[in-house]
VOGU-3710 file (C-alpha; in Angstrom, 3 decimals, decimal comma):
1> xxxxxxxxxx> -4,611/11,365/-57,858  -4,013/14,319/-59,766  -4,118/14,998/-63,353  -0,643/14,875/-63,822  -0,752/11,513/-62,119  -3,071/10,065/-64,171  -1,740/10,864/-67,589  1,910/9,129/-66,884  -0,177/6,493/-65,181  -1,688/5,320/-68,418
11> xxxxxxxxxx> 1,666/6,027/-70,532  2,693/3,000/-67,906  0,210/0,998/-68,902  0,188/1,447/-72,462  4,056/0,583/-72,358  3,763/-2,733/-69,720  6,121/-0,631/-67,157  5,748/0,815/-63,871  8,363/3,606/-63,750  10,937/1,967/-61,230
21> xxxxxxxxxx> 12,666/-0,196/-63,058  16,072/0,732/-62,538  17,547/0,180/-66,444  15,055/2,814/-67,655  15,937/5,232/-65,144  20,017/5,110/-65,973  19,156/5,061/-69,386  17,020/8,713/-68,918  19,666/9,939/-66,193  22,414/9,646/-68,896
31> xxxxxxxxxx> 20,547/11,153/-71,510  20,011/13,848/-69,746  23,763/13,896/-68,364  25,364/13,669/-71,732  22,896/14,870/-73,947  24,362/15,454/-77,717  24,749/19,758/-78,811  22,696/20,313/-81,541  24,147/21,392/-85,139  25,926/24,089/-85,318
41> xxxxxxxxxx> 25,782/26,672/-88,359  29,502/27,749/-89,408  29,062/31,081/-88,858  28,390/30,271/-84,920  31,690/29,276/-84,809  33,518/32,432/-85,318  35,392/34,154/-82,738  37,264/37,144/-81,622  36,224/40,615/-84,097  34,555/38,338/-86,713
51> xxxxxxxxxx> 32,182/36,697/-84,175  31,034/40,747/-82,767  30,727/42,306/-86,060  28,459/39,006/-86,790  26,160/39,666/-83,944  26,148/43,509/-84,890  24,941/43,162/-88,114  22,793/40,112/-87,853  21,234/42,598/-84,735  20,867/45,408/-87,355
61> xxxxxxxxxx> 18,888/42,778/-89,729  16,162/42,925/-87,111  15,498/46,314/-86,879  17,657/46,651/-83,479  19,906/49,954/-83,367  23,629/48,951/-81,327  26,749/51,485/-80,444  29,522/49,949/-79,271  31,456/51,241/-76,191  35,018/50,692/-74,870
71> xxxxxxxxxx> 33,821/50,257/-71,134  31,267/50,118/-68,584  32,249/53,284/-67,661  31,427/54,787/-71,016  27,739/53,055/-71,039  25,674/56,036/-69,210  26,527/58,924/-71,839  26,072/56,410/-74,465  22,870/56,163/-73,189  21,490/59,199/-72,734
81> xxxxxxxxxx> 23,396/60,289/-76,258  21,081/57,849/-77,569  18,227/59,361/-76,162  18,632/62,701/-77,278  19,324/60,999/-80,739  15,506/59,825/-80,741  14,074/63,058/-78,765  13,025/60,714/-75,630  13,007/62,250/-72,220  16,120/61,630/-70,279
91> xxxxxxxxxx> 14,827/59,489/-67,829  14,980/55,488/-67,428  13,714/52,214/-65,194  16,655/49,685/-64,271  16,581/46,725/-61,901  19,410/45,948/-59,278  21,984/44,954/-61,463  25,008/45,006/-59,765  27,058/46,290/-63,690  24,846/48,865/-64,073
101> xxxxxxxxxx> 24,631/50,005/-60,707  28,530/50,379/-60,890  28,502/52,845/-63,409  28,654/56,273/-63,395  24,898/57,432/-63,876  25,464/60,811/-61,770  27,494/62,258/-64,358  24,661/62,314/-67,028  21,221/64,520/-66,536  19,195/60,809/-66,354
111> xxxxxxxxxx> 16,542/60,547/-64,377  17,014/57,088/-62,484  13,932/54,957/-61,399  14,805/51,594/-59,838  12,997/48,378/-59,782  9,949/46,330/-62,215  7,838/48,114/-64,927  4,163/48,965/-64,292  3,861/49,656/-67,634  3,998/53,231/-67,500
121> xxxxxxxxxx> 7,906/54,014/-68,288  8,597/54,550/-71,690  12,662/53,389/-71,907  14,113/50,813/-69,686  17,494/49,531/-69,510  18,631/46,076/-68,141  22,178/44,059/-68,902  21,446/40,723/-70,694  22,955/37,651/-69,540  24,285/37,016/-73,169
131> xxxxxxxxxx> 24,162/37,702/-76,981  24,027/35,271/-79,948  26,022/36,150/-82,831  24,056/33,783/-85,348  21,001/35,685/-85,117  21,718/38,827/-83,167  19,826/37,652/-80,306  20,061/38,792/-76,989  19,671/36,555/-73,847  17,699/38,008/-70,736
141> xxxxxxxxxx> 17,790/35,748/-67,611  14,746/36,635/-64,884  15,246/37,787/-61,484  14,917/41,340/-59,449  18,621/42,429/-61,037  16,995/42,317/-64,456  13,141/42,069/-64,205  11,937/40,758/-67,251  8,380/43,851/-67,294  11,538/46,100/-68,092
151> xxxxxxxxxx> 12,151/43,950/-71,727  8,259/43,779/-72,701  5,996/46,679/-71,207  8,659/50,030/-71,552  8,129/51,469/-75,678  12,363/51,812/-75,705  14,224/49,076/-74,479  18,261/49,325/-73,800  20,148/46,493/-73,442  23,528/46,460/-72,038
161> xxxxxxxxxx> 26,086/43,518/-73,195  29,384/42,645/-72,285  31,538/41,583/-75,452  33,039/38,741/-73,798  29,431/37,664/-72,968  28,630/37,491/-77,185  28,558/33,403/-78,345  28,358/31,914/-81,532  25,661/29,589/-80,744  22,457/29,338/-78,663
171> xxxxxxxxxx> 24,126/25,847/-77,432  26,967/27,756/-75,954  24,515/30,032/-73,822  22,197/27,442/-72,930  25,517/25,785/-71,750  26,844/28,486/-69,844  23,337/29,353/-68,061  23,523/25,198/-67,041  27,158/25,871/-65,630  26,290/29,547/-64,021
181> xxxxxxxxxx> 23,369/28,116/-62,130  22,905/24,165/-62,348  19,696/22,079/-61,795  17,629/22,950/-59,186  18,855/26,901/-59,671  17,724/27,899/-62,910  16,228/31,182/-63,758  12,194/31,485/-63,605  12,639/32,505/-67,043  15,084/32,719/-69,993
191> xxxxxxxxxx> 13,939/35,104/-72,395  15,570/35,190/-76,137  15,019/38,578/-77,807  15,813/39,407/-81,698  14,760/42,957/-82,137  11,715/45,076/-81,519  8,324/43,158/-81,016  6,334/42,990/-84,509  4,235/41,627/-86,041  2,635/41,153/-90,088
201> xxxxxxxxxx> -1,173/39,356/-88,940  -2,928/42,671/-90,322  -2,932/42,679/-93,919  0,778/41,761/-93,904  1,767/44,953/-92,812  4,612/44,809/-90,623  3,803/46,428/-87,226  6,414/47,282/-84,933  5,243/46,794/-80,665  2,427/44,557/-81,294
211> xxxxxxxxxx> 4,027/42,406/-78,252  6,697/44,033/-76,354  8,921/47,107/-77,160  8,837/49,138/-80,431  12,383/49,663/-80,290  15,645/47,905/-79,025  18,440/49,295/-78,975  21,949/47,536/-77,804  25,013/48,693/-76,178  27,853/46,482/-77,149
221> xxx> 30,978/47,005/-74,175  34,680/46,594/-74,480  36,530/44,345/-77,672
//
């Protein structure tokens, strides 16, 4: 019997049940079927130009720099503009996306590396699954389009986000990742990311990359 085992097998006990009786599982089937949203603040319930000027500033308060871009097509010199904006070397690491993959990298001077992070690139860019306007979060699902070494080890992380992808809430993501990929087909990992890593243990000092990237900058695509 493994530990595992053992624990729910004295939870049993302790509660006179044996885990088959048939009214106990419907009840914790339905629950789980029509489990209640949580509260939502009012300001995740904006929409339209309200609800992407909330998740640009809120994004801002966390130290992340965003441009915003008309199209896809418009993402690679926004890119390497912002690059030359913070002196970095004009070269990046990006997964298999198939978004980014579609746009027009060869008519920028960036150097293209493909695939997960050893830790030795210094920018990255990957396209998040979705942004949060309440909090300026950005949503990065696992997986070998978006490897999740590019959103922690690189100094300079870029994050690409489709407009139509922003939500008011985190209930409406965690929502749409149930829908997108269902039980059973979930992501390894969902990782929720609010500006550069820091950190205020030392002294109270606030100390920017104690975790993950120094810097995270966001480009916001179409209206």
């Amino acid at each position: 019997m493994s530990a595992r085992e053992e624990i729910f097998g004295s939870v049993r006990r302790s509660l006179g049940v044996t885990g088959k009786e048939q009214p106990r599982r419907e009840a914790v089937n339905e629950r789980i079927a029509k489990a209640p949203r949580g509260i939502v603040p009012e300001r995740g319930h904006l929409s339209g130009e309200a609800l992407l000027a909330l998740f640009e500033e809120q994004a801002k308060a966390t130290l992340a720099t965003i441009d915003r871009v008309k199209d896809r097509a418009a993402v690679p010199e926004a890119i390497a503009d912002f690059l030359r904006r913070t002196n970095l070397p004009a070269r990046l690491r990006m997964g298999a996306d198939e978004r980014l993959a579609g746009m027009p990298w060869d008519k920028t001077a960036l150097e293209i590396s493909h695939g997960k992070s050893d830790g030795g690139d210094l920018v990255a860019v990957n396209h998040a699954f979705a942004g949060v306007a309440e909090t300026g979060t950005l949503i990065m699902t696992s997986g070998p389009d978006n490897p999740s070494t590019l959103n922690f080890l690189p100094d300079y992380a870029i994050v690409v986000v489709d407009a139509k992808d922003v939500r008011g809430s985190y209930e409406d993501v965690w929502q749409r990742i149930r829908e997108r990929d269902g039980k059973g087909h979930m992501p390894r990992t969902v990782n929720w990311i609010t500006g550069p890593s820091r950190s205020g243990d030392i002294e109270q000092k606030l100390l920017l990359g104690a975790h993950g990237p120094r810097s995270v900058h966001i480009v916001l695509v179409g209206e």
